[in-house]
N, CA, C and O atoms as CSV, one atom per row, in Angstrom:
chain,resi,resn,atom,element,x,y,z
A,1,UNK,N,N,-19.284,16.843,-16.462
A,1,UNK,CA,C,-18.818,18.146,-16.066
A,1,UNK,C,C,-19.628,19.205,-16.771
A,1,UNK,O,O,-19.998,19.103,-17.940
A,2,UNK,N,N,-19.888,20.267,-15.951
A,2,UNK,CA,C,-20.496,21.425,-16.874
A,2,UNK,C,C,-19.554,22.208,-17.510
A,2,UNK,O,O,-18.333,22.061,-17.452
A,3,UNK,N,N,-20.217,23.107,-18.162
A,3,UNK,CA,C,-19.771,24.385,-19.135
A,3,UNK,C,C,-18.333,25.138,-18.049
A,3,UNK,O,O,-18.506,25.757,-16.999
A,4,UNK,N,N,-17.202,24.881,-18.608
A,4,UNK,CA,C,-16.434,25.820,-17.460
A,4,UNK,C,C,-16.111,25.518,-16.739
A,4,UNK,O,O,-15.446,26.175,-15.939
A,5,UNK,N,N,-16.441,24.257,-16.634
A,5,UNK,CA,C,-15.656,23.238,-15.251
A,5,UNK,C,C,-14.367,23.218,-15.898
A,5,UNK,O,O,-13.984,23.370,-17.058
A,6,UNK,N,N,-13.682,22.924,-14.515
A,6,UNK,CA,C,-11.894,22.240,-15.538
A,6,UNK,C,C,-11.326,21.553,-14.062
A,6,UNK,O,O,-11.546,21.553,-12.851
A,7,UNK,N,N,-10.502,21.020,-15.020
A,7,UNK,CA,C,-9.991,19.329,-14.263
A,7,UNK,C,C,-8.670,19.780,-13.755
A,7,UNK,O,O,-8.106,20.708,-14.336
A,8,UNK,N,N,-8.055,19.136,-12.593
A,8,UNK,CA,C,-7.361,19.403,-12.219
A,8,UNK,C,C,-6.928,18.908,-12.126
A,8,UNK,O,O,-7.293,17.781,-11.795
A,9,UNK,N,N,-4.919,19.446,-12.449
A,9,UNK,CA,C,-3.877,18.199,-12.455
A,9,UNK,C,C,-3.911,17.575,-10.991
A,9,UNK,O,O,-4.161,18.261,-10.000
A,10,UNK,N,N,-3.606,16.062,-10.940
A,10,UNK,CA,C,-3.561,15.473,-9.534
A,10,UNK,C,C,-2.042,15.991,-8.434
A,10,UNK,O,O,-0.824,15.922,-8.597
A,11,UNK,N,N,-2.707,16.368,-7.611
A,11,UNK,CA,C,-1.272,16.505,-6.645
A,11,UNK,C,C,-0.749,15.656,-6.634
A,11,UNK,O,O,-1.094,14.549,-7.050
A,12,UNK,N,N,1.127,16.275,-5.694
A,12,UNK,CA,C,1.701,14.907,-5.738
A,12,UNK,C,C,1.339,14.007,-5.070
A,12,UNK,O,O,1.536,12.865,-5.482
A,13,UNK,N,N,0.703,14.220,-3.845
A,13,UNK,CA,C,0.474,12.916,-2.983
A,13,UNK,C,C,-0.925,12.104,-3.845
A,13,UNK,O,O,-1.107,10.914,-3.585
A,14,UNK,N,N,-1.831,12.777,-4.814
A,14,UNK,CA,C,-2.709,12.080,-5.607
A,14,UNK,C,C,-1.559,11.175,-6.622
A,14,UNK,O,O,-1.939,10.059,-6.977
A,15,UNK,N,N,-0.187,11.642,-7.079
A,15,UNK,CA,C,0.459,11.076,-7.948
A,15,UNK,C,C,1.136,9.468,-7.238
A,15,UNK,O,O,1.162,8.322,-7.688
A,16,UNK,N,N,1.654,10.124,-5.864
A,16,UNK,CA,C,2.208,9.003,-5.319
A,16,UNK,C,C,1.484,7.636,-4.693
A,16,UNK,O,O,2.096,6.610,-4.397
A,17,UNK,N,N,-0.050,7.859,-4.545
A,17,UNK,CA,C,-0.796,6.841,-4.621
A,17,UNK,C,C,-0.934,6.108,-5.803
A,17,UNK,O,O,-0.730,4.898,-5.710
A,18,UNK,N,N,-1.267,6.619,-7.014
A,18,UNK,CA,C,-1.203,6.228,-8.245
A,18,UNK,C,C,0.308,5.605,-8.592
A,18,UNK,O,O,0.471,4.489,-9.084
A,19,UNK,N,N,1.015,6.214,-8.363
A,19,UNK,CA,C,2.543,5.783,-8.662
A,19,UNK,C,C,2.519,4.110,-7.819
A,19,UNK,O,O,3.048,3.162,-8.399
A,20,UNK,N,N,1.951,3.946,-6.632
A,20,UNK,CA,C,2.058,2.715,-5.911
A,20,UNK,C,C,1.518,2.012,-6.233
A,20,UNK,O,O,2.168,0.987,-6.438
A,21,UNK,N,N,0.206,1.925,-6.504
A,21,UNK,CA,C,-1.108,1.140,-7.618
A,21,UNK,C,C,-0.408,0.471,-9.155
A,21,UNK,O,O,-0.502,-0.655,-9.642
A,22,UNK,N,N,0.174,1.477,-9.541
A,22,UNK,CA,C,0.648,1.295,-10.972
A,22,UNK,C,C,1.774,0.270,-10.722
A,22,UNK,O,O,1.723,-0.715,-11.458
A,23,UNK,N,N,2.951,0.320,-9.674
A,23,UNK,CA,C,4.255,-0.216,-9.094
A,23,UNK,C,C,3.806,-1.885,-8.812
A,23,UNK,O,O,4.408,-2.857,-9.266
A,24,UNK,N,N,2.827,-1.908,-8.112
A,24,UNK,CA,C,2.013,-3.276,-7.725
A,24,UNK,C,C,1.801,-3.999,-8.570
A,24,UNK,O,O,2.054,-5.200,-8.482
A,25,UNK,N,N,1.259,-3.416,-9.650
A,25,UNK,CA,C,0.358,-4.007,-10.883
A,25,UNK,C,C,1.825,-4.711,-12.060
A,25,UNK,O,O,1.950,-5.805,-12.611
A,26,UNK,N,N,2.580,-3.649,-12.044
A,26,UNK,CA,C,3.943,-3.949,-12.839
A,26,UNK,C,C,4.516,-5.220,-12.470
A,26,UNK,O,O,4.572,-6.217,-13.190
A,27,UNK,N,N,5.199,-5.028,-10.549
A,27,UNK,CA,C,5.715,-6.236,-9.932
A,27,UNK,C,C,4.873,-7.558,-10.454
A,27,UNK,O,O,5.386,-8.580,-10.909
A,28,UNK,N,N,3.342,-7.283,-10.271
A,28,UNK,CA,C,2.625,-8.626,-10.333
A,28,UNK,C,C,2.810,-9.095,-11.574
A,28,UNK,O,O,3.004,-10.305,-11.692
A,29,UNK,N,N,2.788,-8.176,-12.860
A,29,UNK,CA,C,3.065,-8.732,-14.263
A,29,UNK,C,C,4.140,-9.985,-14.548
A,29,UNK,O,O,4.159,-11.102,-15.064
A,30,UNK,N,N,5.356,-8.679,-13.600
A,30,UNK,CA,C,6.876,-9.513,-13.985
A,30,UNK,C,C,6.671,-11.222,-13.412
A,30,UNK,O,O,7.356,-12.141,-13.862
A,31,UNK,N,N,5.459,-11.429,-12.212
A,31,UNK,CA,C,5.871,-12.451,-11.490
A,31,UNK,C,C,4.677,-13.553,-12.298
A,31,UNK,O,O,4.488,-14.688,-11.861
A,32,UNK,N,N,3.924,-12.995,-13.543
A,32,UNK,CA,C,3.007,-13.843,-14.426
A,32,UNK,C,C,1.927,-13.952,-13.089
A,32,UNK,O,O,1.738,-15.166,-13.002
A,33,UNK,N,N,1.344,-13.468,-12.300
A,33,UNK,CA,C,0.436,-13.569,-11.379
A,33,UNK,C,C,-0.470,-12.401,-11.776
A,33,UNK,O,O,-0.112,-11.555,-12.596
A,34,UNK,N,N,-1.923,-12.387,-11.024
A,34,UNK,CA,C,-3.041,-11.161,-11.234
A,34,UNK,C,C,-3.397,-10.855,-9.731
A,34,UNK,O,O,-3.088,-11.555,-8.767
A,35,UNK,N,N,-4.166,-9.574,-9.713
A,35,UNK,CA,C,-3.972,-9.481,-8.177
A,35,UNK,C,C,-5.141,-10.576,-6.973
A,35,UNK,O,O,-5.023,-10.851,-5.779
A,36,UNK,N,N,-5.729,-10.782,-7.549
A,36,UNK,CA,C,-6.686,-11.952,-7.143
A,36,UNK,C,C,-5.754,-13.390,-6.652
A,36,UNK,O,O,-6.042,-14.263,-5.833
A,37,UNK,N,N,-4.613,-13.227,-7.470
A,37,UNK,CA,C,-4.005,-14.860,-6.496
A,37,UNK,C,C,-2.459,-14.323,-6.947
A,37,UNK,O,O,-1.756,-14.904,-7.774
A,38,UNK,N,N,-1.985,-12.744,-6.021
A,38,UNK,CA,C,-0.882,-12.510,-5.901
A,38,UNK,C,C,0.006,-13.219,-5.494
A,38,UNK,O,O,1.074,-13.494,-6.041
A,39,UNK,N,N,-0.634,-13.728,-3.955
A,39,UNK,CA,C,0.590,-14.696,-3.120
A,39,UNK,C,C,1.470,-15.831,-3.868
A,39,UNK,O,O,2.524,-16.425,-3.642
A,40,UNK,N,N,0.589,-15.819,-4.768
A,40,UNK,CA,C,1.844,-16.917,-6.214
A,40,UNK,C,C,2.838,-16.428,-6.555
A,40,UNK,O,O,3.434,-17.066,-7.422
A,41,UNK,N,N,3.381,-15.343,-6.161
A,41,UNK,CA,C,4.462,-14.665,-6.589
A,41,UNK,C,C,5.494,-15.103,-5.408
A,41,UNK,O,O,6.710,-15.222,-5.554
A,42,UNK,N,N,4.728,-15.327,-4.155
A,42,UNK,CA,C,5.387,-15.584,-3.555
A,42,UNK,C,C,6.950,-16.731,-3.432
A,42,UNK,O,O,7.965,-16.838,-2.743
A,43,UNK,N,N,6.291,-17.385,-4.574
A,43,UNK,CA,C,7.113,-18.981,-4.750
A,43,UNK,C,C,8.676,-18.386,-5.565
A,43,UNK,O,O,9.750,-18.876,-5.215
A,44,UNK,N,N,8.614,-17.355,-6.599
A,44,UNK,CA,C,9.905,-17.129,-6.769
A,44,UNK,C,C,10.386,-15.915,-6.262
A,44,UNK,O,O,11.533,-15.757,-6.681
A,45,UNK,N,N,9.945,-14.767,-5.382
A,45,UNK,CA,C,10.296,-13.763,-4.588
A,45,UNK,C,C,9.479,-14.008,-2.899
A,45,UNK,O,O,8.387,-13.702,-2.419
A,46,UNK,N,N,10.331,-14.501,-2.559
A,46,UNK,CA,C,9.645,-14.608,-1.070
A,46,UNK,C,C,9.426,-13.747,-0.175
A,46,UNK,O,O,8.830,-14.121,0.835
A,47,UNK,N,N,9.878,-12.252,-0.310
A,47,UNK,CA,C,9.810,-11.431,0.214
A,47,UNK,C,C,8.717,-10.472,-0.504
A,47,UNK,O,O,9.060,-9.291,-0.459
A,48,UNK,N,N,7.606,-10.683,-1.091
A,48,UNK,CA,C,6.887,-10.099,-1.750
A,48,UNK,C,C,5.714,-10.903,-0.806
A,48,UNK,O,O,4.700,-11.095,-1.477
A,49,UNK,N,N,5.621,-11.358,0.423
A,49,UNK,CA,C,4.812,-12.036,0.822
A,49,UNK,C,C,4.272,-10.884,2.074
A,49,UNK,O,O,3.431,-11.281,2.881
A,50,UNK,N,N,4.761,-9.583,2.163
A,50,UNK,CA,C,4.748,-7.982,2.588
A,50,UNK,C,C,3.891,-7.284,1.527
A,50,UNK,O,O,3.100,-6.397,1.849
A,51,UNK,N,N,4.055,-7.692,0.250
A,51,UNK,CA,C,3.101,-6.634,-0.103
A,51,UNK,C,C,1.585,-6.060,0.061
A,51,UNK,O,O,0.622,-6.540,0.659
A,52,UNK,N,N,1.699,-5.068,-0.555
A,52,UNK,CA,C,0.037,-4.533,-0.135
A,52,UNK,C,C,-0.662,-4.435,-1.565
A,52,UNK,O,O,-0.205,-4.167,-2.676
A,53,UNK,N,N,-2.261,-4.833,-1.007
A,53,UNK,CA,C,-2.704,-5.024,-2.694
A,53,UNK,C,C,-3.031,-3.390,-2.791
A,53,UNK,O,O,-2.865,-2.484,-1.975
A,54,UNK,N,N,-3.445,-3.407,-3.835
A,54,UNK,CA,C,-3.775,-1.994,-4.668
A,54,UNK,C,C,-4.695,-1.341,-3.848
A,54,UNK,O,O,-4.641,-0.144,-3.564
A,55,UNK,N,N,-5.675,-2.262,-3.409
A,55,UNK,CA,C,-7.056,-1.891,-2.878
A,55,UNK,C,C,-6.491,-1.314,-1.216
A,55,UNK,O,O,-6.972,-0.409,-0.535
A,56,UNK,N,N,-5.411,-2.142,-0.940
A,56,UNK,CA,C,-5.245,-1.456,0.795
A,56,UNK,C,C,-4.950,0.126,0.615
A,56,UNK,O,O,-5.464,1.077,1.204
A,57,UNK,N,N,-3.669,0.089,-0.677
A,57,UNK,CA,C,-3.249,1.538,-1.031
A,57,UNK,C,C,-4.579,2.317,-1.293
A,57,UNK,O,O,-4.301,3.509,-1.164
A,58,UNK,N,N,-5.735,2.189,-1.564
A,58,UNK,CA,C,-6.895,3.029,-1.820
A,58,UNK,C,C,-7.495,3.300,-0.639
A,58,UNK,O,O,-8.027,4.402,-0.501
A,59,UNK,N,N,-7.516,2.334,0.435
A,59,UNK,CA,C,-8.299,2.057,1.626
A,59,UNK,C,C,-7.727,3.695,2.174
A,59,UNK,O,O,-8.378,4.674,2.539
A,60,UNK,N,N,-6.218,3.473,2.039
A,60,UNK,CA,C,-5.327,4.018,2.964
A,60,UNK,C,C,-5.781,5.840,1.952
A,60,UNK,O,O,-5.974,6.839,2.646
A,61,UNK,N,N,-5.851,5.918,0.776
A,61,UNK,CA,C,-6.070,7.100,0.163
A,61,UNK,C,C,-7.730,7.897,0.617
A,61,UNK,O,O,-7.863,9.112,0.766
A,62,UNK,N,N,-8.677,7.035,0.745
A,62,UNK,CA,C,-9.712,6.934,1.119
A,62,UNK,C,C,-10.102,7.263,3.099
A,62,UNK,O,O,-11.023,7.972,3.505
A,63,UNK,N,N,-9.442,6.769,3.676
A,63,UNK,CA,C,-9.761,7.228,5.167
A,63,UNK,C,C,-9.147,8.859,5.170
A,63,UNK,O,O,-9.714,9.846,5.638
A,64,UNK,N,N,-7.945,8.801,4.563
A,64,UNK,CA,C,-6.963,10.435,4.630
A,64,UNK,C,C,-8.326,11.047,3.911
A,64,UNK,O,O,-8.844,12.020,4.459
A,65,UNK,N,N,-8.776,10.648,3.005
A,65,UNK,CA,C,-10.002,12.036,1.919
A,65,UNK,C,C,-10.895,12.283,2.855
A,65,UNK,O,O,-11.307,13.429,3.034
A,66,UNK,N,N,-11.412,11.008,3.745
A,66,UNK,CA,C,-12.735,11.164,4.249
A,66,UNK,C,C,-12.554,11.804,6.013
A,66,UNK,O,O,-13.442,11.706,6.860
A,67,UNK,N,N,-11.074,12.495,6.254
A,67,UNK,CA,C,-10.413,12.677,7.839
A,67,UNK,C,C,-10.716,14.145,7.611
A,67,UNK,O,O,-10.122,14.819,6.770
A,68,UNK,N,N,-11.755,14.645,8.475
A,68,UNK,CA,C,-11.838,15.979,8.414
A,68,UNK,C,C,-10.430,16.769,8.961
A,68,UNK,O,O,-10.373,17.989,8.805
A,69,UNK,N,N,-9.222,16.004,9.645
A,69,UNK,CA,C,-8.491,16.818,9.988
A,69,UNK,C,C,-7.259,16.833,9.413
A,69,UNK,O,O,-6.301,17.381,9.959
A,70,UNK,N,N,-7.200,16.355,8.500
A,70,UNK,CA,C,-6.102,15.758,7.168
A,70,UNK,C,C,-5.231,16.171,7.097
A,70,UNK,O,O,-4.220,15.566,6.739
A,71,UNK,N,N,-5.307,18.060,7.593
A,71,UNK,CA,C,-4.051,19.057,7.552
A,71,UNK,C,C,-3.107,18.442,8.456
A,71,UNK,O,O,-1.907,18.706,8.381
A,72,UNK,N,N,-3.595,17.608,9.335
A,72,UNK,CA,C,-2.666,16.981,10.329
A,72,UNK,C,C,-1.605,16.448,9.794
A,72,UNK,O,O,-0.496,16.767,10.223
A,73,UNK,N,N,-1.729,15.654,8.887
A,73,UNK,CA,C,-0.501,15.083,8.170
A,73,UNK,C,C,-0.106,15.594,6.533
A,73,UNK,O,O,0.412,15.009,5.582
A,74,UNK,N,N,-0.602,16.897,6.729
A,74,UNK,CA,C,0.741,17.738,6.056
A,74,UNK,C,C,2.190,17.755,5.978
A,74,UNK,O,O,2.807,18.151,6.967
A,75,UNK,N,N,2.675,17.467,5.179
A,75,UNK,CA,C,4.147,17.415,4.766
A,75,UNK,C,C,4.845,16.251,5.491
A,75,UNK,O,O,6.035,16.359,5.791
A,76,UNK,N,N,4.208,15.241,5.755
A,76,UNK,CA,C,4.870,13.995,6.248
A,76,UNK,C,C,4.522,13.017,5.383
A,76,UNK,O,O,3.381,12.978,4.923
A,77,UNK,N,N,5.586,11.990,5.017
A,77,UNK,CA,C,5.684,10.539,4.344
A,77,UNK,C,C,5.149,9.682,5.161
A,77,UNK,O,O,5.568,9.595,6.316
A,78,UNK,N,N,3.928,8.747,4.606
A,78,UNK,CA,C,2.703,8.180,5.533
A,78,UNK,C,C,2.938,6.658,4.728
A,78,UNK,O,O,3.417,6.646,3.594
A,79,UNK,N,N,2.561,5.423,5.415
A,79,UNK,CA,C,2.886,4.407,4.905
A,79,UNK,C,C,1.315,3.655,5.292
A,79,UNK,O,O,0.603,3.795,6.286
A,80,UNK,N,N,1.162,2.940,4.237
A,80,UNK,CA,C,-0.672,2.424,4.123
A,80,UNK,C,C,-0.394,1.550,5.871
A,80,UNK,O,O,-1.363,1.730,6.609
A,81,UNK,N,N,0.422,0.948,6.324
A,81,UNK,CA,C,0.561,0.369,7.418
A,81,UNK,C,C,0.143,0.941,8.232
A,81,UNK,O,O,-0.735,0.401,8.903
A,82,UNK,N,N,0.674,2.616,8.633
A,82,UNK,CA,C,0.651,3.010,9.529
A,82,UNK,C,C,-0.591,3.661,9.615
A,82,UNK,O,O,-0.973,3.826,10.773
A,83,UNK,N,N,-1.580,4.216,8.440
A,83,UNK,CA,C,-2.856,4.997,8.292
A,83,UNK,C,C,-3.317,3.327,8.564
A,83,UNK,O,O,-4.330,3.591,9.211
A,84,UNK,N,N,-3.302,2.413,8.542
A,84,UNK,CA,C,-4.223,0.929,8.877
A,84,UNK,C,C,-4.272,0.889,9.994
A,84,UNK,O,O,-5.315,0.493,10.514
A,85,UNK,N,N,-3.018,1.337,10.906
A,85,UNK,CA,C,-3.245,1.025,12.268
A,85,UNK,C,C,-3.985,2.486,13.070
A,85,UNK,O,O,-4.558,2.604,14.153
A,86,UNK,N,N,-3.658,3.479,11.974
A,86,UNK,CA,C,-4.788,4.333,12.851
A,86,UNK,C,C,-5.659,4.643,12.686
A,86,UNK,O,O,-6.153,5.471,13.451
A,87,UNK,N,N,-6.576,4.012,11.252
A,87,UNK,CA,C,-7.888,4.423,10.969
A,87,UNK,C,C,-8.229,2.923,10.856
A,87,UNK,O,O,-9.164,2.712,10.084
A,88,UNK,N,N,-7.763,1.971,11.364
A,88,UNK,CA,C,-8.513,0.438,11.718
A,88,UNK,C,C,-9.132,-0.144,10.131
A,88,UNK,O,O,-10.286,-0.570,10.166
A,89,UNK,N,N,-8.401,-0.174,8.747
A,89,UNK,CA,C,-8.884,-0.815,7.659
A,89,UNK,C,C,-7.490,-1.919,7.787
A,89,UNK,O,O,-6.477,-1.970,8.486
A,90,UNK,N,N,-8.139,-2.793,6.606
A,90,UNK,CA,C,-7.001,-4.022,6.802
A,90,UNK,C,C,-7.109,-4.371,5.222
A,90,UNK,O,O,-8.102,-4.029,4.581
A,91,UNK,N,N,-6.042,-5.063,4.642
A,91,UNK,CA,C,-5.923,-5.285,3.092
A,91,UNK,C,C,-7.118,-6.662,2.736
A,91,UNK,O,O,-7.705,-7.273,3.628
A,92,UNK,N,N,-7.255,-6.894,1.476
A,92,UNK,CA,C,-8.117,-7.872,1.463
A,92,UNK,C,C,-7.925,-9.410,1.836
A,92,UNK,O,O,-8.652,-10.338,1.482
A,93,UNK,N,N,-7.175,-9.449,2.358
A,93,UNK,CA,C,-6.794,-10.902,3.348
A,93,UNK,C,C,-7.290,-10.932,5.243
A,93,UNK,O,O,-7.142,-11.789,6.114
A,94,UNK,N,N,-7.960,-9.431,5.242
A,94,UNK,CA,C,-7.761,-9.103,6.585
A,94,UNK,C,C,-6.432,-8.638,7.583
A,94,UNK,O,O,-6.355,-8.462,8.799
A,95,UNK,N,N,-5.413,-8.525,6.453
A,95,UNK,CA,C,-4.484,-8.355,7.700
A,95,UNK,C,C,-4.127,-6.633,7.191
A,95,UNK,O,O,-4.544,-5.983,6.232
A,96,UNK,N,N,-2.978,-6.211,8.542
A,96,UNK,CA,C,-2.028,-4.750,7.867
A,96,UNK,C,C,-0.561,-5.007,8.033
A,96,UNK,O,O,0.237,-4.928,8.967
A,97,UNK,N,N,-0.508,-5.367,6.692
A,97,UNK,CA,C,1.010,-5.222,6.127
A,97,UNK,C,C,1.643,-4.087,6.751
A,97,UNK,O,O,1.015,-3.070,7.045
A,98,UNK,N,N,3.099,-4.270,6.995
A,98,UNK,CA,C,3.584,-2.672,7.359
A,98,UNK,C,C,5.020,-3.485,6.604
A,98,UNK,O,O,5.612,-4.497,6.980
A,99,UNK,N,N,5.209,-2.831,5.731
A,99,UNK,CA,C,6.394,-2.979,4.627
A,99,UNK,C,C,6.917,-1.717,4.477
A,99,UNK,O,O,7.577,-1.513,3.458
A,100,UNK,N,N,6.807,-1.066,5.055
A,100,UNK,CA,C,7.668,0.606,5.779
A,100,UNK,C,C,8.488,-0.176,6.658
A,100,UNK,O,O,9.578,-0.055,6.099
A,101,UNK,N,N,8.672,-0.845,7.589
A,101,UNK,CA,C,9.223,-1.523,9.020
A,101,UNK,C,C,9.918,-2.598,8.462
A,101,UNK,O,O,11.082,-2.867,8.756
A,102,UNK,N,N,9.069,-3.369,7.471
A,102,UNK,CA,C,9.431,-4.951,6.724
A,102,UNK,C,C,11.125,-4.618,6.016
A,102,UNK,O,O,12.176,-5.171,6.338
A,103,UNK,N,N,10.937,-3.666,5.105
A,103,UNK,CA,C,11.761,-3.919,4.129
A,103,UNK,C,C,13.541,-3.643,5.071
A,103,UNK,O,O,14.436,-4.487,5.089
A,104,UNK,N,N,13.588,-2.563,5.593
A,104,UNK,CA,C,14.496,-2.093,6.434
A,104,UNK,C,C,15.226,-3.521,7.884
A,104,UNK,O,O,16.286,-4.057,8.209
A,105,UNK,N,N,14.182,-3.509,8.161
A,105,UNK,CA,C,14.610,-4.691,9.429
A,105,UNK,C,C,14.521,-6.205,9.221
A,105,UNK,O,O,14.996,-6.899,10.120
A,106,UNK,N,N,14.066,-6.713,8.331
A,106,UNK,CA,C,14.515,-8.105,7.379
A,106,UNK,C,C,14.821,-8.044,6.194
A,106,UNK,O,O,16.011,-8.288,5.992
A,107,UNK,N,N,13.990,-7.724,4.973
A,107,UNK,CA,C,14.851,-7.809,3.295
A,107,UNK,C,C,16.133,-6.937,3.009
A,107,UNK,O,O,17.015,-7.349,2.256
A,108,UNK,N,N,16.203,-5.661,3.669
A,108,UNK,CA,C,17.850,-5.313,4.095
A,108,UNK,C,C,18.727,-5.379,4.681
A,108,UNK,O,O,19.814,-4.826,4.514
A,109,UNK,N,N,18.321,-6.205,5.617
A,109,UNK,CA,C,19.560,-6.552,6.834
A,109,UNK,C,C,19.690,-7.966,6.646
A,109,UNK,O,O,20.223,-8.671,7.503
A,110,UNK,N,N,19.120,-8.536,5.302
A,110,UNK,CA,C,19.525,-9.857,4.711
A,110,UNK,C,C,19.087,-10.975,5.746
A,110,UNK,O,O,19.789,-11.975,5.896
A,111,UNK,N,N,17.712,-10.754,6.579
A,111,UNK,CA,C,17.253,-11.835,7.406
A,111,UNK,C,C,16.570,-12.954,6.725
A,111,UNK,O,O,16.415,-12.754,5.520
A,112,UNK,N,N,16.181,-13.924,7.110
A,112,UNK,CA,C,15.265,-14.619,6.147
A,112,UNK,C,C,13.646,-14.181,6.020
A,112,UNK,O,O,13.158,-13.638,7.011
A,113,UNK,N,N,13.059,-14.329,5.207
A,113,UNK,CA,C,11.733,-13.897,4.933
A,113,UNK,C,C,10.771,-14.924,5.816
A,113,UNK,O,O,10.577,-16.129,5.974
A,114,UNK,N,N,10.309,-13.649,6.279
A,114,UNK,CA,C,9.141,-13.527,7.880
A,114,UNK,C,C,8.636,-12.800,7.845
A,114,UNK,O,O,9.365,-11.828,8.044
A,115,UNK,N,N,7.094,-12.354,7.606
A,115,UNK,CA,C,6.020,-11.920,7.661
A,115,UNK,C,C,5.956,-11.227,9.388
A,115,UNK,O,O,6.085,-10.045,9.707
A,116,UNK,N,N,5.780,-12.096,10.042
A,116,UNK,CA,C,5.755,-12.410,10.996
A,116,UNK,C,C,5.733,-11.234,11.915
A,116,UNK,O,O,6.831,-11.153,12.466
A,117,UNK,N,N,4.712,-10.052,12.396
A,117,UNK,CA,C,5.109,-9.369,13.135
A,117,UNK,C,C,4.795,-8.164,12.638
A,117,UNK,O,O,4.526,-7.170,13.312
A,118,UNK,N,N,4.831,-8.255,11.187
A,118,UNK,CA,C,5.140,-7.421,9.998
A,118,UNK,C,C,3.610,-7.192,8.973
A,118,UNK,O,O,3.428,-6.311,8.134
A,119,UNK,N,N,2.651,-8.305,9.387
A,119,UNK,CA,C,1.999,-8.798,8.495
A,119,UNK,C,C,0.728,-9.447,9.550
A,119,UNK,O,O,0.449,-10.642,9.441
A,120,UNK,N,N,0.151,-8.762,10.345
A,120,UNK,CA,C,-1.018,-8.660,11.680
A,120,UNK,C,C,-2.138,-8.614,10.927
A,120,UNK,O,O,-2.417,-7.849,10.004
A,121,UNK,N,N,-2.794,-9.558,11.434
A,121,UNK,CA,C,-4.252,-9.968,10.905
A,121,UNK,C,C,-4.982,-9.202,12.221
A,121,UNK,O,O,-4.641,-8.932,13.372
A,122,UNK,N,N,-6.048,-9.029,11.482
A,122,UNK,CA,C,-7.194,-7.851,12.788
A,122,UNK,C,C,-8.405,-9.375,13.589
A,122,UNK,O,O,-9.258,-9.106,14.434
């Protein structure tokens, strides 16, 4: 940085990406897994077989920085699923998780754990 530059606190939506990155990294601790061979978590939370790695949450921070029309989604709650299905990136397995849709219509309505529908490979 030069003479007089100054840094700027991160907005919230810079916070709430970070807040999700950081959330990921925690879950994976509790489950003794790293993010390189997450799906091991899978064996004692089966419904963690929805999550998104860190890197999709960046993918998804990264197409919004690089969208010249960004103002578009001003003041709306955006889910890495749904920026996957409209700027065409996929998590590092190839697929797009949508765990916006997942958590509500199976892990709360107490269905059994199914990917399935939820979890679209490109």
């Amino acid at each position: 940085m030069g003479a007089g530059a100054r840094t700027q606190a991160p907005s919230r939506h810079d916070r709430g990406a970070h807040s999700r990155l950081v959330t990921f990294r925690v879950d994976l601790n509790s489950y003794g897994v790293k993010e390189a061979k997450w799906r091991d978590a899978c064996v004692n939370q089966p419904h963690f077989m929805i999550s998104e790695s860190p890197r999709y949450v960046g993918r998804a921070v990264a197409h919004l920085a690089g969208d010249p029309d960004v103002a578009h989604w001003s003041v709306q709650s955006l889910s890495s699923g749904q920026l996957a299905k409209l700027y065409g990136f996929s998590d590092l397995d190839g697929s797009q998780p949508d765990c916006r849709r997942y958590f509500p219509e199976v892990h709360d309505a107490g269905k059994p754990d199914d990917a399935t529908g939820y979890r679209e490979h490109l």
